[in-house]
Each structure stands twice: as C-alpha cells, then as structure tokens.
Short mmCIF file of the C-alpha atoms (twelve columns), coordinates in Angstrom:
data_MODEL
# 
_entry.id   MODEL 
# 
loop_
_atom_site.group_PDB 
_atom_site.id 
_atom_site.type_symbol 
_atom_site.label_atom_id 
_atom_site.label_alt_id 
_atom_site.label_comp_id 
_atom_site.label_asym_id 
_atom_site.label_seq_id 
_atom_site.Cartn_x 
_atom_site.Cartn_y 
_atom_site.Cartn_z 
_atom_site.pdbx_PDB_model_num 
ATOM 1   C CA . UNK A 1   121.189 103.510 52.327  1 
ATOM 2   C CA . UNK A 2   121.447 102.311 56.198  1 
ATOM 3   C CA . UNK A 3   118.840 100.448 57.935  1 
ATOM 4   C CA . UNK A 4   118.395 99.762  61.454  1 
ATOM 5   C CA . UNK A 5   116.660 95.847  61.938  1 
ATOM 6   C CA . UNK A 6   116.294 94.197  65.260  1 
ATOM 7   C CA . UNK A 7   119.510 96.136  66.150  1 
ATOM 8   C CA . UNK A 8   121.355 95.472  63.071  1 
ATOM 9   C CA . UNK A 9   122.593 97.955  60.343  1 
ATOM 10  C CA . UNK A 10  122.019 96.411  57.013  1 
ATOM 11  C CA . UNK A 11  123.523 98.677  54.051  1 
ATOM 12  C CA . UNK A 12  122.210 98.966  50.812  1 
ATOM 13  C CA . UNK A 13  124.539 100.031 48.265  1 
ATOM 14  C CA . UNK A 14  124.728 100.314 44.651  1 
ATOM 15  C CA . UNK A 15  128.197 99.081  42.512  1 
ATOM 16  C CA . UNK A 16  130.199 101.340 41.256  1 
ATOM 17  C CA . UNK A 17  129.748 100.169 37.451  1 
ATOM 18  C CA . UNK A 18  125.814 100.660 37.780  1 
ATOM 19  C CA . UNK A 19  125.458 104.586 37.888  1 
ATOM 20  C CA . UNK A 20  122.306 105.474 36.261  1 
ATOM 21  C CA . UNK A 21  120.520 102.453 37.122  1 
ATOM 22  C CA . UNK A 22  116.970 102.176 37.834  1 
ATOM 23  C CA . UNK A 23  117.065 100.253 41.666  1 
ATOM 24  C CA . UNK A 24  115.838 96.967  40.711  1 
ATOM 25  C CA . UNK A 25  111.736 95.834  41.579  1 
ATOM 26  C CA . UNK A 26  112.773 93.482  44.327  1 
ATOM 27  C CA . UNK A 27  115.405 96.023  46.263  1 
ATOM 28  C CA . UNK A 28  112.407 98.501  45.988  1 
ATOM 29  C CA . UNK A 29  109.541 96.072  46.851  1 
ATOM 30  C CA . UNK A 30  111.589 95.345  49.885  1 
ATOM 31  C CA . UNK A 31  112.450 98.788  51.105  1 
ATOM 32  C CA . UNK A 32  108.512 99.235  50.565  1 
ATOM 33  C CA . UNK A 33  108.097 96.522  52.892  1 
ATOM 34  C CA . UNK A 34  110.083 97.424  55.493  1 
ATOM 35  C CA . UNK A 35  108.522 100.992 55.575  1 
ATOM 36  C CA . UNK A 36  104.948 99.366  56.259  1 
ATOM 37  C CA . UNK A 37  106.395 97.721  59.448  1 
ATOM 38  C CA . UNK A 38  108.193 101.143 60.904  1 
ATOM 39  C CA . UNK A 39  111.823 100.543 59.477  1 
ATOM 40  C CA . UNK A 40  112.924 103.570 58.169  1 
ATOM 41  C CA . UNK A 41  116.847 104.624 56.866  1 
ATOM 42  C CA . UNK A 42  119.145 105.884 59.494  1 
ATOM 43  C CA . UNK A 43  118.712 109.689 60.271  1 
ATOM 44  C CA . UNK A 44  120.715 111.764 58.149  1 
ATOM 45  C CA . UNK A 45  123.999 112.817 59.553  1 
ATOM 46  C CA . UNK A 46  122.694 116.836 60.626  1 
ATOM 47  C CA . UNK A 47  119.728 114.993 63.098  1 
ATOM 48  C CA . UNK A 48  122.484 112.650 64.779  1 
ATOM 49  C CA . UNK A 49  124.210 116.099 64.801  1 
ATOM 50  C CA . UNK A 50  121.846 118.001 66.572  1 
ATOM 51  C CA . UNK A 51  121.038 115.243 68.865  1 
ATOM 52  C CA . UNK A 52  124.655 114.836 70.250  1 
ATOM 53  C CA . UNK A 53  124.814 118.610 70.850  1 
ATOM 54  C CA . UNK A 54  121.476 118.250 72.837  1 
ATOM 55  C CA . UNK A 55  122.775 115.991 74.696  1 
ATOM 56  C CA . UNK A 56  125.840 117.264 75.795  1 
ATOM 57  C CA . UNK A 57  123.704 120.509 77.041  1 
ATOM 58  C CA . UNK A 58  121.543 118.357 79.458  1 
ATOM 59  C CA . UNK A 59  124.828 116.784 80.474  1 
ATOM 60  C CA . UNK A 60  126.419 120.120 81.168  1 
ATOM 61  C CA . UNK A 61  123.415 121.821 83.068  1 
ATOM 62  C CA . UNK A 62  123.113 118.287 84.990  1 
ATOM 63  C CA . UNK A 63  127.223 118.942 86.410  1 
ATOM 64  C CA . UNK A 64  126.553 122.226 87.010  1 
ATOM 65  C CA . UNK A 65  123.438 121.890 89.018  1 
ATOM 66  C CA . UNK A 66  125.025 118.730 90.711  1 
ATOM 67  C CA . UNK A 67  128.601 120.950 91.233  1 
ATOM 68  C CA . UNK A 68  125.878 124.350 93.046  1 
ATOM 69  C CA . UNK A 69  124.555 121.682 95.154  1 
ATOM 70  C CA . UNK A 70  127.668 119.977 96.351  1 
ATOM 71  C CA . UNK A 71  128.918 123.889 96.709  1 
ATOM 72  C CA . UNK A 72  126.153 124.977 98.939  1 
ATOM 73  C CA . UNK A 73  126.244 121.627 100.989 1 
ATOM 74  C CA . UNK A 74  129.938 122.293 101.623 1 
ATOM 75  C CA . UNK A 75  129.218 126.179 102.323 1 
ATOM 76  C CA . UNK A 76  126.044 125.364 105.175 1 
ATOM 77  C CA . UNK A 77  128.365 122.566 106.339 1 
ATOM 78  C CA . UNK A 78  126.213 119.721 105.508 1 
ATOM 79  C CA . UNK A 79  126.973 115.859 105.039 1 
ATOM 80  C CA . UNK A 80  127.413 115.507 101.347 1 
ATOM 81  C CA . UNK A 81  125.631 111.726 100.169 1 
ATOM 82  C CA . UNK A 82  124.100 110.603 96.965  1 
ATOM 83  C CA . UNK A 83  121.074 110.958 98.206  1 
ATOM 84  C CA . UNK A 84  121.146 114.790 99.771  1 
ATOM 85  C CA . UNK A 85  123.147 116.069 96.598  1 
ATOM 86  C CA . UNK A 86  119.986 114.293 94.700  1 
ATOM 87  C CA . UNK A 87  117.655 115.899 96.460  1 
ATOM 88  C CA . UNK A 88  119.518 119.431 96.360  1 
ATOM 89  C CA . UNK A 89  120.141 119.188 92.973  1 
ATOM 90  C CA . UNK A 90  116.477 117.675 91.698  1 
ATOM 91  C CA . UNK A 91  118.680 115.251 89.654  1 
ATOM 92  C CA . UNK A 92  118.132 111.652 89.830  1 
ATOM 93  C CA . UNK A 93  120.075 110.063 91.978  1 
ATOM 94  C CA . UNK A 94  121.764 107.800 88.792  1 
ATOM 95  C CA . UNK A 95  122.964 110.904 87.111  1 
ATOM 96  C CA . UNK A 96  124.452 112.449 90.703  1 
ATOM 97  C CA . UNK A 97  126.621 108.553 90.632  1 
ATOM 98  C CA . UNK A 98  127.550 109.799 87.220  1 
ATOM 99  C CA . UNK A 99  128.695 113.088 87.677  1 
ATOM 100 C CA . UNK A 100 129.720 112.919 91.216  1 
ATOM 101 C CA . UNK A 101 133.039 112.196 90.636  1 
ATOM 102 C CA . UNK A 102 133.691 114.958 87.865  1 
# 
C-alpha cells in the first residue's frame, strides 16, 4: 500500500514469509489514523490512467486551437505576439509560451 504524506510516498508492505497474516493492530490503528486526517492510498493505477489520457486531450485541443489562431493571423496578415495568439486562441497566455514553439 502507497501513501502520499507531506509530499512523501511511504510504502507499506508485507514480507514475503507472512502470507496469510492478519495486518498487525498498530499498522491498522495507524492507517485508521491517517484516514481521519484526509490521507488516503495512492489512486489505483486505471485513475492515474485515465487522468494522463485527459490530459493529453486538453493538451492536444490547446495546440490545435493555438496552431488555427497562428494560421488565421498569418492568413489576414496580422503581427503574430503572445499576447494576440492569446487572445485569438482564448488560451492563457502561459499555455500559448508552451505550445508556441511546437
């Protein structure tokens, strides 16, 4: 089991000669505890999943909204600029530094 603690991953294993064991009071009174302040195990590996491929969409449809706007700029013979390819775009200008160069 993984835990995330003031930006630290603690990991909670059991040995390999203990299979079958009952987790021992103080391991659980401890995971108990950390539950009541909001520390909860890592998401599983299919939510970290998910969340990467979201991610990468909203990174795509940002370059491709940043790319239309530097097209029609170039097209109405406008002065491309952070600032007028954020404001053509409707990204923020950070994510137009990001992607510019792309």
């Amino acid at each position: 089991m993984k835990l995330k603690i003031a930006g630290y991953t603690v990991t909670i294993s059991r040995d390999a000669g203990a299979t079958g064991a009952a987790v021992p009071a103080e391991v659980a009174a401890a995971l108990e505890t950390l539950k009541e302040y909001g520390i909860a195990p890592e998401k599983n590996a299919a939510l970290q999943q998910n969340a990467k491929k979201a991610t990468a969409a909203r990174s795509a449809a940002a370059k491709q909204k940043i790319q239309d706007a530097v097209n029609l700029m170039k097209r109405e013979g406008k002065e491309i600029s952070l600032n007028a390819v954020a404001r053509q775009s409707g990204c923020s200008i950070n994510t137009v530094r990001k992607y510019l160069k792309e």
